[in-house]
mmCIF file of the N, C-alpha and C atoms, coordinates in Angstrom:
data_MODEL
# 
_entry.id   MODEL 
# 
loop_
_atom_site.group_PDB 
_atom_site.id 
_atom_site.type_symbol 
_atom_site.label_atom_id 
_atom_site.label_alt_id 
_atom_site.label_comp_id 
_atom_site.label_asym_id 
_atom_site.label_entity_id 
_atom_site.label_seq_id 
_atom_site.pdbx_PDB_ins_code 
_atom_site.Cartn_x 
_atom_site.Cartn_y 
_atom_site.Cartn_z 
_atom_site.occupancy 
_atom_site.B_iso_or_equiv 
_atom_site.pdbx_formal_charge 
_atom_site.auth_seq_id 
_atom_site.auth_comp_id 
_atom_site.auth_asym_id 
_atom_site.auth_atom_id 
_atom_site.pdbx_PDB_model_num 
ATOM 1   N N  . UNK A 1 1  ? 4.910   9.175   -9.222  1.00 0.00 ? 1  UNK A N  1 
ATOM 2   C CA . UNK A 1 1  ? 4.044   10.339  -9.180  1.00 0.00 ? 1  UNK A CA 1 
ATOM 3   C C  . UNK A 1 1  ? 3.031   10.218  -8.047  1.00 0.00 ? 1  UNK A C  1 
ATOM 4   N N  . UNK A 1 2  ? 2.608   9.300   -7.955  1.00 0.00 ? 2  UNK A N  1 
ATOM 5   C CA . UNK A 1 2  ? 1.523   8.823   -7.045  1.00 0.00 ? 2  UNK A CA 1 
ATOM 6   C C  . UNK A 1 2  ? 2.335   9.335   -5.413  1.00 0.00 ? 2  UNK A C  1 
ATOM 7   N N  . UNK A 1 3  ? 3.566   9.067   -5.227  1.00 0.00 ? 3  UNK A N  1 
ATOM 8   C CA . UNK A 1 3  ? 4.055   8.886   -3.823  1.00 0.00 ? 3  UNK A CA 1 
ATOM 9   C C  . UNK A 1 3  ? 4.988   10.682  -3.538  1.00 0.00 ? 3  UNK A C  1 
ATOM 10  N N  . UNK A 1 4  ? 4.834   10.998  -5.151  1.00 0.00 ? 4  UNK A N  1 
ATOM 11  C CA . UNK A 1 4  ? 5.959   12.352  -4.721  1.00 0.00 ? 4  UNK A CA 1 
ATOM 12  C C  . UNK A 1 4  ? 4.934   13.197  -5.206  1.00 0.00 ? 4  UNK A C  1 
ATOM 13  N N  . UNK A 1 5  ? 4.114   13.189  -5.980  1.00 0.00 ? 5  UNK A N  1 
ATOM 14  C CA . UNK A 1 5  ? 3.452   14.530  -6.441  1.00 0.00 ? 5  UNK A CA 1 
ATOM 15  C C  . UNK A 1 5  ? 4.584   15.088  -7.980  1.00 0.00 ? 5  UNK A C  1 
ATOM 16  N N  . UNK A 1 6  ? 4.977   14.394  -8.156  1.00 0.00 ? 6  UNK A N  1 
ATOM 17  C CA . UNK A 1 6  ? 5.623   14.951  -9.325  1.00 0.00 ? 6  UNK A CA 1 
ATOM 18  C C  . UNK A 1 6  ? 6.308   13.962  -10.374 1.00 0.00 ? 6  UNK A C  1 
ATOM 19  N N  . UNK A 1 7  ? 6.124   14.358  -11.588 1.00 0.00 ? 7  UNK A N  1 
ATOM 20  C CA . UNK A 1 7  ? 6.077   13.754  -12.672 1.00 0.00 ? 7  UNK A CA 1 
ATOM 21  C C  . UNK A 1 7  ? 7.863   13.410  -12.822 1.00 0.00 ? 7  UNK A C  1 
ATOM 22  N N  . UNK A 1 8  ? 8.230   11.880  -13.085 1.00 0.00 ? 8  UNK A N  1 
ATOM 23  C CA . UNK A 1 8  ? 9.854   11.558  -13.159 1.00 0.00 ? 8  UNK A CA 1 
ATOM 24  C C  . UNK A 1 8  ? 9.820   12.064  -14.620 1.00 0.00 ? 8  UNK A C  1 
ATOM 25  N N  . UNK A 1 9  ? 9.270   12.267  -15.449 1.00 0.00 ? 9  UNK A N  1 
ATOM 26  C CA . UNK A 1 9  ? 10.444  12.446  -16.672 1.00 0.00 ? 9  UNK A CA 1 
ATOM 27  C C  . UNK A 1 9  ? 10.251  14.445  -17.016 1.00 0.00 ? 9  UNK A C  1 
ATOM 28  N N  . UNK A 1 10 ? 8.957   14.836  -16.322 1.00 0.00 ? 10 UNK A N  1 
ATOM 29  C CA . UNK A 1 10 ? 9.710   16.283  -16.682 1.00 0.00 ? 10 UNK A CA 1 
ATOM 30  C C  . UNK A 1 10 ? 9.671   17.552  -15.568 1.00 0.00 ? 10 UNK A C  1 
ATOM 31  N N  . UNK A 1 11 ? 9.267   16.395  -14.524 1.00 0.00 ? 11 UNK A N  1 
ATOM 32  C CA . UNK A 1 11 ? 9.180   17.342  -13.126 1.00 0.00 ? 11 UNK A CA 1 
ATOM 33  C C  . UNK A 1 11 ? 8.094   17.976  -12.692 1.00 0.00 ? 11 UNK A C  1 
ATOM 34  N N  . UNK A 1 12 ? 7.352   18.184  -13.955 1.00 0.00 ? 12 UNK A N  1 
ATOM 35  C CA . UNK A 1 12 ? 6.092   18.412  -13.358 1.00 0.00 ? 12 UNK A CA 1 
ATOM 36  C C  . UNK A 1 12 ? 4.934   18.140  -12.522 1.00 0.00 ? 12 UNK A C  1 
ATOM 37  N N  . UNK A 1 13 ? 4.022   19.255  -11.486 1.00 0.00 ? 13 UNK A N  1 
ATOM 38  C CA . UNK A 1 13 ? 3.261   18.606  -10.084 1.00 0.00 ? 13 UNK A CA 1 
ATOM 39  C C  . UNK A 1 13 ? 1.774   18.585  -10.421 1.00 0.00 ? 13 UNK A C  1 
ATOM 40  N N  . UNK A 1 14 ? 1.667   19.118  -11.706 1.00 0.00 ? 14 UNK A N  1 
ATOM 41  C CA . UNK A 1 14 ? 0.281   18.950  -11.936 1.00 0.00 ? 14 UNK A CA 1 
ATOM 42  C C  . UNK A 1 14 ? -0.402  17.263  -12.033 1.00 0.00 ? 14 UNK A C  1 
ATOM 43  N N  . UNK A 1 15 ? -0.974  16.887  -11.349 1.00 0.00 ? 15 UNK A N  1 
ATOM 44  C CA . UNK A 1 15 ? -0.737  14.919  -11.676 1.00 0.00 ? 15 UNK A CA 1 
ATOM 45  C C  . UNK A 1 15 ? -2.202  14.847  -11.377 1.00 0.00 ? 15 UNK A C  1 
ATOM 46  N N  . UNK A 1 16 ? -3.080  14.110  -12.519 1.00 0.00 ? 16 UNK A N  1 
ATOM 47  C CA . UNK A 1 16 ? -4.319  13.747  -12.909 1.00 0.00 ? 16 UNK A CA 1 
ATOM 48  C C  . UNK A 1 16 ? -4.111  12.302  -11.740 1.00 0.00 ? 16 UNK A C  1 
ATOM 49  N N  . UNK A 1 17 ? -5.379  11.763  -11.208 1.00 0.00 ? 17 UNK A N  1 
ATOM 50  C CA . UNK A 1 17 ? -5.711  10.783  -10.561 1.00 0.00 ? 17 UNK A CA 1 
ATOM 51  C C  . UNK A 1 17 ? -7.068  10.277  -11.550 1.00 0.00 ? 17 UNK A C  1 
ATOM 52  N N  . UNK A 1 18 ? -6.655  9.025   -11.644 1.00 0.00 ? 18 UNK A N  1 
ATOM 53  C CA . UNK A 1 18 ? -7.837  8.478   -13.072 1.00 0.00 ? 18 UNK A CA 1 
ATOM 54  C C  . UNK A 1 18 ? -8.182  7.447   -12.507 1.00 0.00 ? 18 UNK A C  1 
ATOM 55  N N  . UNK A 1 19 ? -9.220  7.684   -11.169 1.00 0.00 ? 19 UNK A N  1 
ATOM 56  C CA . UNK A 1 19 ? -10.014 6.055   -10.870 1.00 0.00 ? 19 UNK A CA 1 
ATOM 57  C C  . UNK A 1 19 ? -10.600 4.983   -12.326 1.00 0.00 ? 19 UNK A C  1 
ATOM 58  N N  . UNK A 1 20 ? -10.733 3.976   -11.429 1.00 0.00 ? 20 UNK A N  1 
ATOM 59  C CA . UNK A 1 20 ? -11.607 2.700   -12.469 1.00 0.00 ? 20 UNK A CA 1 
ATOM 60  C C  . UNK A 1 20 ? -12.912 2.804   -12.193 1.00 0.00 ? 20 UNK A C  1 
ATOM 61  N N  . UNK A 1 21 ? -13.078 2.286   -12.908 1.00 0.00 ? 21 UNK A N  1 
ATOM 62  C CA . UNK A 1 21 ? -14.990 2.335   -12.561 1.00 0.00 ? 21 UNK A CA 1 
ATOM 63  C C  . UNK A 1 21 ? -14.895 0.459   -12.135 1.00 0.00 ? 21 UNK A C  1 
ATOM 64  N N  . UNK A 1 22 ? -14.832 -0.046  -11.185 1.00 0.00 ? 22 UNK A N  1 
ATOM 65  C CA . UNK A 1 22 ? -14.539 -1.766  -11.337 1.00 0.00 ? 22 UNK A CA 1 
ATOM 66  C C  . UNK A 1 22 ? -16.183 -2.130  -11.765 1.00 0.00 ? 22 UNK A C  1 
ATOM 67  N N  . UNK A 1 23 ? -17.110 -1.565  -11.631 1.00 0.00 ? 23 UNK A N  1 
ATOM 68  C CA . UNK A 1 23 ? -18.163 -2.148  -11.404 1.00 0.00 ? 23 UNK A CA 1 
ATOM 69  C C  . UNK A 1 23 ? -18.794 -2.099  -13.510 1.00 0.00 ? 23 UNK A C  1 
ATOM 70  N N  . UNK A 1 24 ? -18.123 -1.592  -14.226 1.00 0.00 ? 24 UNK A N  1 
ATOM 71  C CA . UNK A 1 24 ? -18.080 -1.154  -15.584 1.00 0.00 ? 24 UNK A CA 1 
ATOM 72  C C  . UNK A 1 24 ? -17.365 -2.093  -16.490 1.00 0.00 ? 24 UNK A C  1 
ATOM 73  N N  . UNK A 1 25 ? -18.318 -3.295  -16.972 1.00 0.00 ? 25 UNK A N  1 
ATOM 74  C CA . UNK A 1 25 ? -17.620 -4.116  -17.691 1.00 0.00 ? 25 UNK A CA 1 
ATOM 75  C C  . UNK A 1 25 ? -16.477 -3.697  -18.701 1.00 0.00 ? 25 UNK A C  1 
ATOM 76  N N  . UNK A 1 26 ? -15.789 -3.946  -18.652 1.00 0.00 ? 26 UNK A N  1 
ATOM 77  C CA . UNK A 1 26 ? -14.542 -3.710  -19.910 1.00 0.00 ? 26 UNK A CA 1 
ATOM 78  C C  . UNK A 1 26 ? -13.961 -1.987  -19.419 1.00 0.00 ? 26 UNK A C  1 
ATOM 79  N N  . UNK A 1 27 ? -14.294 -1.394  -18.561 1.00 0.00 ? 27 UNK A N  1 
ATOM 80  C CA . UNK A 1 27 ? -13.624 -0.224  -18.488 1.00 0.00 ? 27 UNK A CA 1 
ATOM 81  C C  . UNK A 1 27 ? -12.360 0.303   -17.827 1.00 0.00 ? 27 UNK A C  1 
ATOM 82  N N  . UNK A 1 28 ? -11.093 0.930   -18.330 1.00 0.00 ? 28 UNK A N  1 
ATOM 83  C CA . UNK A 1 28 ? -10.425 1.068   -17.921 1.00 0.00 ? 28 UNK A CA 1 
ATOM 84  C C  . UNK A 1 28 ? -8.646  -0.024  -18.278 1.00 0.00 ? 28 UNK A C  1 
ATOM 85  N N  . UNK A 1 29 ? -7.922  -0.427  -17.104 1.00 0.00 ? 29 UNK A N  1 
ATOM 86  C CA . UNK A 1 29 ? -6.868  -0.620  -17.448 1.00 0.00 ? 29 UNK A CA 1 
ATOM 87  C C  . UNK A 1 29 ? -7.149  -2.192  -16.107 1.00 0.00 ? 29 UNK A C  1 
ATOM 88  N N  . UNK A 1 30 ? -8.180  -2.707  -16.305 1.00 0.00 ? 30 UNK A N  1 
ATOM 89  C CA . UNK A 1 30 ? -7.873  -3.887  -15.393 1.00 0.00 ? 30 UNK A CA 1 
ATOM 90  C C  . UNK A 1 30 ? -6.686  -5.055  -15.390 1.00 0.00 ? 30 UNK A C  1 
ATOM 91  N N  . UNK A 1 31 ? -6.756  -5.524  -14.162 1.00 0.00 ? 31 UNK A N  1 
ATOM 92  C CA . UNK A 1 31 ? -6.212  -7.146  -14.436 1.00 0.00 ? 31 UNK A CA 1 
ATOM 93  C C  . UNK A 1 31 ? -7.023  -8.093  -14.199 1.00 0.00 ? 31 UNK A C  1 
ATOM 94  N N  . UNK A 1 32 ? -7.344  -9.366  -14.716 1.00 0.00 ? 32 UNK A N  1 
ATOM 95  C CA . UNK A 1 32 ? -8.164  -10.223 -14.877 1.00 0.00 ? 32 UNK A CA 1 
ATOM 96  C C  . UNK A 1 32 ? -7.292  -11.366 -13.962 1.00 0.00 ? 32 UNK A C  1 
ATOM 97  N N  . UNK A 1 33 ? -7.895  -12.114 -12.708 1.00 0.00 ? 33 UNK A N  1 
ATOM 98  C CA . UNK A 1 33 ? -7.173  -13.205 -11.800 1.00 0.00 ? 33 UNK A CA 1 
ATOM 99  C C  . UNK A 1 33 ? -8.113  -14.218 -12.107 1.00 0.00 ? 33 UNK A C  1 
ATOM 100 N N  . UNK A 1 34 ? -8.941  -14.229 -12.888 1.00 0.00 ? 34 UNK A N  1 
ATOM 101 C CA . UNK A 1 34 ? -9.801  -15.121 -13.169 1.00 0.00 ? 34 UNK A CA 1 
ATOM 102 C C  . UNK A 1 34 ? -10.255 -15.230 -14.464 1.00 0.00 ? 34 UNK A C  1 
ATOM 103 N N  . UNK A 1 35 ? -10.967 -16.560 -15.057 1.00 0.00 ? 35 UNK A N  1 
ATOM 104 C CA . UNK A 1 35 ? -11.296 -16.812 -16.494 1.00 0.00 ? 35 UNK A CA 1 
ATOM 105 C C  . UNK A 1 35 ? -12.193 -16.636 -16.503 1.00 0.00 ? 35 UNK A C  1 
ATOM 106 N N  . UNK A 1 36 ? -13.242 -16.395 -15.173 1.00 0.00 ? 36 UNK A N  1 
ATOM 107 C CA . UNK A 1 36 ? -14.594 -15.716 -16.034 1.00 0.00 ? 36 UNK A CA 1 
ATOM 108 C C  . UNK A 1 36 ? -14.679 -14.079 -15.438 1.00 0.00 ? 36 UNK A C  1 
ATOM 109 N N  . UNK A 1 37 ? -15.223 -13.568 -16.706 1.00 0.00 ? 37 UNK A N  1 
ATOM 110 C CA . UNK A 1 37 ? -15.288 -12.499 -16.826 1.00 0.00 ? 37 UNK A CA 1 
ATOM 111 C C  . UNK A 1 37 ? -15.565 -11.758 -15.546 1.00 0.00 ? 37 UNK A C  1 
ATOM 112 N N  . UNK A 1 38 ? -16.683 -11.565 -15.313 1.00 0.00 ? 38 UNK A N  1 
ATOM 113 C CA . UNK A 1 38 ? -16.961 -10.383 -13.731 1.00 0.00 ? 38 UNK A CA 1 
ATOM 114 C C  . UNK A 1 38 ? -16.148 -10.593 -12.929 1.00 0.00 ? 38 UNK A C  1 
ATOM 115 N N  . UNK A 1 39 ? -15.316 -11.753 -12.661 1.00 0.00 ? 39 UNK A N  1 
ATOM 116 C CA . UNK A 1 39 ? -15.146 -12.659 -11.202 1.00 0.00 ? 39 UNK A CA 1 
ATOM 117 C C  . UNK A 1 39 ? -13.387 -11.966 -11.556 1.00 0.00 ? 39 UNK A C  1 
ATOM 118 N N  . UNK A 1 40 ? -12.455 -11.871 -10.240 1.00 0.00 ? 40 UNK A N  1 
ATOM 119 C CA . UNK A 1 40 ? -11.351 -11.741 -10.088 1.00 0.00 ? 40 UNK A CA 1 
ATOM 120 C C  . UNK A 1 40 ? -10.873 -10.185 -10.770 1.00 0.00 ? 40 UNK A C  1 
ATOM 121 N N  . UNK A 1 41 ? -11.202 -9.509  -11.089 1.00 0.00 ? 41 UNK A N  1 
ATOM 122 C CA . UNK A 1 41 ? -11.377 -8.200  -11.680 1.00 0.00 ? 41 UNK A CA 1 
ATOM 123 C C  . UNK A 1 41 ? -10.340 -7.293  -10.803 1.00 0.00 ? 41 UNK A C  1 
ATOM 124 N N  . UNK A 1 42 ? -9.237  -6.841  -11.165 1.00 0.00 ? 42 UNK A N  1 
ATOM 125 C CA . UNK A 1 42 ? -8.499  -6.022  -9.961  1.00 0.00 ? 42 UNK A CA 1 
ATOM 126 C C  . UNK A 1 42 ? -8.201  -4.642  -10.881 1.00 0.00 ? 42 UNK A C  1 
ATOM 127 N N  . UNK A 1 43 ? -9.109  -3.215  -10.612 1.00 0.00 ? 43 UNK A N  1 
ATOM 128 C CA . UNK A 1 43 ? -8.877  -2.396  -11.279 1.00 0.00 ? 43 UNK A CA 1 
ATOM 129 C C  . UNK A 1 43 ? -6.805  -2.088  -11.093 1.00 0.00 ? 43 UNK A C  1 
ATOM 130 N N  . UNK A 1 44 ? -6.845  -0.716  -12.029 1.00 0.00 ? 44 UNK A N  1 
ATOM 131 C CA . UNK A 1 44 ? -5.293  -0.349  -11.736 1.00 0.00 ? 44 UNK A CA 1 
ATOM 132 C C  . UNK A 1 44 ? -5.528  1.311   -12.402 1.00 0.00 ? 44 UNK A C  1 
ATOM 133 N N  . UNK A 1 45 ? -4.967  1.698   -11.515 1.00 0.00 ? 45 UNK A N  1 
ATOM 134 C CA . UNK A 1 45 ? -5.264  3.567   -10.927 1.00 0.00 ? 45 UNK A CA 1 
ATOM 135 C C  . UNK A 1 45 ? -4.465  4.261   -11.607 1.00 0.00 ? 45 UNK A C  1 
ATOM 136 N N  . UNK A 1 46 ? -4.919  5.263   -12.808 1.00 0.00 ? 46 UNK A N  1 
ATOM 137 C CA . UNK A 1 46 ? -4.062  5.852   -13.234 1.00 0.00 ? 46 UNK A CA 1 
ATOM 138 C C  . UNK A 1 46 ? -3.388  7.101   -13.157 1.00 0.00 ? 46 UNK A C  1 
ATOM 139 N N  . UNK A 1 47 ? -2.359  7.257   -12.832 1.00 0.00 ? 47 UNK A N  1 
ATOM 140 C CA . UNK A 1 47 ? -1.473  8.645   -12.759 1.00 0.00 ? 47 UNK A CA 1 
ATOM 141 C C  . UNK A 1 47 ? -1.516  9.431   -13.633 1.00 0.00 ? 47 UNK A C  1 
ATOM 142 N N  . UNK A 1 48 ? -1.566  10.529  -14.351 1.00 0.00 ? 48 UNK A N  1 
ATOM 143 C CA . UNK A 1 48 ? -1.329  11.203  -15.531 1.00 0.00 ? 48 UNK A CA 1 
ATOM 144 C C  . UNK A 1 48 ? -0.853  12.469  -15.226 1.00 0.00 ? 48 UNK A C  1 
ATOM 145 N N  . UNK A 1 49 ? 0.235   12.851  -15.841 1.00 0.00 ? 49 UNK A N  1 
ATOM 146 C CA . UNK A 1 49 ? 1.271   14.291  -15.909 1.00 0.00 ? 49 UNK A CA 1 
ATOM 147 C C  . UNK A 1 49 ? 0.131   15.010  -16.823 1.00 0.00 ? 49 UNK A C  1 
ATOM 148 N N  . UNK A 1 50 ? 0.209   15.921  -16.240 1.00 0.00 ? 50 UNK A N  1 
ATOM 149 C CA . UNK A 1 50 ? -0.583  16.953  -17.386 1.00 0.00 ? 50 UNK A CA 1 
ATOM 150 C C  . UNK A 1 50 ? -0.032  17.512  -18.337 1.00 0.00 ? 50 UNK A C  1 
ATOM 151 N N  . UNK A 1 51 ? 1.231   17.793  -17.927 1.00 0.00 ? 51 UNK A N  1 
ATOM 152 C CA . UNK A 1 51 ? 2.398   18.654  -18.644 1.00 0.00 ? 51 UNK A CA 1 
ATOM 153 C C  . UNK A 1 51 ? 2.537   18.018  -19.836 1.00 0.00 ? 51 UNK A C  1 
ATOM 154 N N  . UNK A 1 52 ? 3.457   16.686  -19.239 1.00 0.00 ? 52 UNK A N  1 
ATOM 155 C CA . UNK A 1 52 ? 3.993   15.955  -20.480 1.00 0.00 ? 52 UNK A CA 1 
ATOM 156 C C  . UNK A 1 52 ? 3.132   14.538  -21.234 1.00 0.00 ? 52 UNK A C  1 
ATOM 157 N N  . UNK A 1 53 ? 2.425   14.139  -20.272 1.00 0.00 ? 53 UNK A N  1 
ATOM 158 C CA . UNK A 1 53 ? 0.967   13.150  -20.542 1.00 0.00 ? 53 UNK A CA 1 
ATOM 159 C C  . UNK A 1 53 ? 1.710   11.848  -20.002 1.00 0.00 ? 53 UNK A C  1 
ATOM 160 N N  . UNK A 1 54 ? 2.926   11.937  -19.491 1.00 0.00 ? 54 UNK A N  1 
ATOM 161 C CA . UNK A 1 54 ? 3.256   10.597  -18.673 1.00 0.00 ? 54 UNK A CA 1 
ATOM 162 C C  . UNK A 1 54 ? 2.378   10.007  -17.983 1.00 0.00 ? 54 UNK A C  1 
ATOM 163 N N  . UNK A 1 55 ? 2.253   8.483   -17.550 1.00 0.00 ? 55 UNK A N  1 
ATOM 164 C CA . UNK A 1 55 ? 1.300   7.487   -16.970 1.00 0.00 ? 55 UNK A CA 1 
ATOM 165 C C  . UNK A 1 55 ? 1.586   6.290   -16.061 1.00 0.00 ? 55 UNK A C  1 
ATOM 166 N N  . UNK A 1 56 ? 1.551   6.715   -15.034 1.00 0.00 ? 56 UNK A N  1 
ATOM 167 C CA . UNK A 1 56 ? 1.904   5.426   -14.509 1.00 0.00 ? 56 UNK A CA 1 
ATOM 168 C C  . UNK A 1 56 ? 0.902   4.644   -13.959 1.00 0.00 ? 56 UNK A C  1 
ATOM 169 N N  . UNK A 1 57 ? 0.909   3.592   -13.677 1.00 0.00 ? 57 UNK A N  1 
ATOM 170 C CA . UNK A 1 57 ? -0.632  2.032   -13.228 1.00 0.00 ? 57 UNK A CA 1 
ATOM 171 C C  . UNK A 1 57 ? -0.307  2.103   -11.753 1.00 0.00 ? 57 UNK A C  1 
ATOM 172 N N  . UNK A 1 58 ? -1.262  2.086   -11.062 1.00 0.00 ? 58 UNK A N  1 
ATOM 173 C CA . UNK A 1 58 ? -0.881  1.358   -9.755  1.00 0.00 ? 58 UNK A CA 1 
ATOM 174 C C  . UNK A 1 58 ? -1.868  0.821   -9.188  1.00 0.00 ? 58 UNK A C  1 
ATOM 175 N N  . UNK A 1 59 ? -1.572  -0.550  -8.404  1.00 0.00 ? 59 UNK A N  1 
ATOM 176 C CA . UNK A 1 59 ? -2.650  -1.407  -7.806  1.00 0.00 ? 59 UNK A CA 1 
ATOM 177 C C  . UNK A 1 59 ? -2.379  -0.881  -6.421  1.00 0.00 ? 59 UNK A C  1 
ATOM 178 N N  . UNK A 1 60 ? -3.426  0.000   -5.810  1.00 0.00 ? 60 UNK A N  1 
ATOM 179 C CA . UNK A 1 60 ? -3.322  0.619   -4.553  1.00 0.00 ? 60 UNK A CA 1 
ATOM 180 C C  . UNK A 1 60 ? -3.667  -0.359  -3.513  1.00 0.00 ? 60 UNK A C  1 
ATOM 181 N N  . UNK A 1 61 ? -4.441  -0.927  -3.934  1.00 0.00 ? 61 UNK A N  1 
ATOM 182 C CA . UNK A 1 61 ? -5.535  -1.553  -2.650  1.00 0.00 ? 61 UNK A CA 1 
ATOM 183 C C  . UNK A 1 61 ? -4.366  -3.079  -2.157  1.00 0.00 ? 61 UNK A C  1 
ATOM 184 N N  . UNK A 1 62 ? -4.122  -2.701  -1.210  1.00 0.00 ? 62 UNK A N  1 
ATOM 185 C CA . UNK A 1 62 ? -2.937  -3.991  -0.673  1.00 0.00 ? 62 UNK A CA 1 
ATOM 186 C C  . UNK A 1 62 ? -3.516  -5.488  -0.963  1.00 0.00 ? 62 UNK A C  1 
ATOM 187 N N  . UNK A 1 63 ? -5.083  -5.577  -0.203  1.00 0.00 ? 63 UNK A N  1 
ATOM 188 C CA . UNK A 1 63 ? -5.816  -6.970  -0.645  1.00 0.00 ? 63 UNK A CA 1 
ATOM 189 C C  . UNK A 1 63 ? -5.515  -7.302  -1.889  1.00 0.00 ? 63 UNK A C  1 
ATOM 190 N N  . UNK A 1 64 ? -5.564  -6.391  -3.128  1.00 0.00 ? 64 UNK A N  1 
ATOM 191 C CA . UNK A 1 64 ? -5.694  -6.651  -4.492  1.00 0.00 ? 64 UNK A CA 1 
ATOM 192 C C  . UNK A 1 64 ? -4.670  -6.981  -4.849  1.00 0.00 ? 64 UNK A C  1 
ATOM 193 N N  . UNK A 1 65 ? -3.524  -6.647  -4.342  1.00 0.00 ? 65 UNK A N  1 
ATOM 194 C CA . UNK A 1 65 ? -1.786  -6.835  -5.063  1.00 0.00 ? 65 UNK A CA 1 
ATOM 195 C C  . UNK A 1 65 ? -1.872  -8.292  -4.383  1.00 0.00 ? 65 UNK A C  1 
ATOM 196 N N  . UNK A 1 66 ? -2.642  -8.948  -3.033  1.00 0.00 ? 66 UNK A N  1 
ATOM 197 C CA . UNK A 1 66 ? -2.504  -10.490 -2.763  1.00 0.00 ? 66 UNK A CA 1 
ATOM 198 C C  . UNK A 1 66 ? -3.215  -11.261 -3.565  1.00 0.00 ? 66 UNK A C  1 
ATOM 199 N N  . UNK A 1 67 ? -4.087  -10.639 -4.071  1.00 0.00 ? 67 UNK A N  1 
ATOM 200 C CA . UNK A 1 67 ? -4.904  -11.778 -5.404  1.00 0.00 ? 67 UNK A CA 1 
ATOM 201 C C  . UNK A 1 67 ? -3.911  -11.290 -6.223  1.00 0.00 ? 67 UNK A C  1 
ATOM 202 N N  . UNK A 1 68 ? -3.092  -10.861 -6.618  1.00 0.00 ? 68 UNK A N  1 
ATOM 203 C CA . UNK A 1 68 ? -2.333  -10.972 -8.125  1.00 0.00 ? 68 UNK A CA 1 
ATOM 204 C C  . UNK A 1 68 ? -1.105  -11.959 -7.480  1.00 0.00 ? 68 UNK A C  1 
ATOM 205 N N  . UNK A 1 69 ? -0.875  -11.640 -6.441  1.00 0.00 ? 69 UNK A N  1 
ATOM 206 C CA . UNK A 1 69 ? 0.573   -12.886 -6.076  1.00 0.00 ? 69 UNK A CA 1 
ATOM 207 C C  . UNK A 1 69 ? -0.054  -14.319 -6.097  1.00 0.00 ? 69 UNK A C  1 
ATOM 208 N N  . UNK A 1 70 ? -1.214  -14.261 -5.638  1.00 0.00 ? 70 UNK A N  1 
ATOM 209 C CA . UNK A 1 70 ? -1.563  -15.501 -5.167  1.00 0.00 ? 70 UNK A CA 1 
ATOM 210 C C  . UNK A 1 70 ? -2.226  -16.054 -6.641  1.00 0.00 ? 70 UNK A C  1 
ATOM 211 N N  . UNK A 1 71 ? -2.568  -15.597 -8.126  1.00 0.00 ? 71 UNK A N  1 
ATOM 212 C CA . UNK A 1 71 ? -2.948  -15.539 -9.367  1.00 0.00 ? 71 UNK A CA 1 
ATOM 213 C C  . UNK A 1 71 ? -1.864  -16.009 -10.215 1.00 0.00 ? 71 UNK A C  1 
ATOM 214 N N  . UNK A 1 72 ? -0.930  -15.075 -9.813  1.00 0.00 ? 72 UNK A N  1 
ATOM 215 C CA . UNK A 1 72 ? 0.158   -14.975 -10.555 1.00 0.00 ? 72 UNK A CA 1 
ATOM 216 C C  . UNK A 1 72 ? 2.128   -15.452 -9.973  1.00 0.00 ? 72 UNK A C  1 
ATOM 217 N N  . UNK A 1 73 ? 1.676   -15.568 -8.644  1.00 0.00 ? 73 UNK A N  1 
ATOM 218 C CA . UNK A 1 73 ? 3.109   -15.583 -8.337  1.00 0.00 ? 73 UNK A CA 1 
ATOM 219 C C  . UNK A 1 73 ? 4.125   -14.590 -7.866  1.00 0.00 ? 73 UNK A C  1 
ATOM 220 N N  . UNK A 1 74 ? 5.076   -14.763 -7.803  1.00 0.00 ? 74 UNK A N  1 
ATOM 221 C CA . UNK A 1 74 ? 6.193   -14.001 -7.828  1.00 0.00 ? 74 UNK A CA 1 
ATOM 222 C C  . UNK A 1 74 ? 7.250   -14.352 -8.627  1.00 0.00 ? 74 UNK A C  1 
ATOM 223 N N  . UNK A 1 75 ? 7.642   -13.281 -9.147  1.00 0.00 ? 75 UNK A N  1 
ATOM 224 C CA . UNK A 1 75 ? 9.077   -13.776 -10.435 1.00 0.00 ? 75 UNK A CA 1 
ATOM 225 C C  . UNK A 1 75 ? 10.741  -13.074 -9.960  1.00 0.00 ? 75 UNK A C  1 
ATOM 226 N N  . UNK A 1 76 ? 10.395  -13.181 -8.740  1.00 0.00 ? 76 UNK A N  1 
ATOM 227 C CA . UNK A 1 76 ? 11.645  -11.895 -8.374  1.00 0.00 ? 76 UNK A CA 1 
ATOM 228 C C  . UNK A 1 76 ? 12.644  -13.468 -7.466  1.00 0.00 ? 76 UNK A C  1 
# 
């Protein structure tokens, strides 16, 4: 949705953009790259169909997807 403007399961173009607040303890759909709390914080951007309420996550910010490889790895 993010890259076409339109929703995969019912086609619809109406598509909600749902920033994070990163600076908002506990708010939203984060990932945590770190064990203490404030520190390593990588929000994740939500898509929303209006139509059908589909949702998809995405980590936009390129820097941020290298703290999750470099956190987490690669499994591919």
């Amino acid at each position: 949705m993010k890259n076409t403007g339109k929703c995969p399961k019912c086609g619809g173009t109406h598509i909600i953009r749902v920033p994070d607040n990163a600076r908002r303890y506990g708010s939203g759909n984060n990932i945590y790259t770190s064990k203490v709390t404030l520190f390593g914080k990588i929000p994740v951007i939500r898509y929303v169909c209006y139509d059908c309420g589909y949702v998809e996550n995405w980590v936009e910010n390129h820097e941020e997807r290298g703290q999750l490889l470099r956190a987490f790895g690669s499994h591919t």
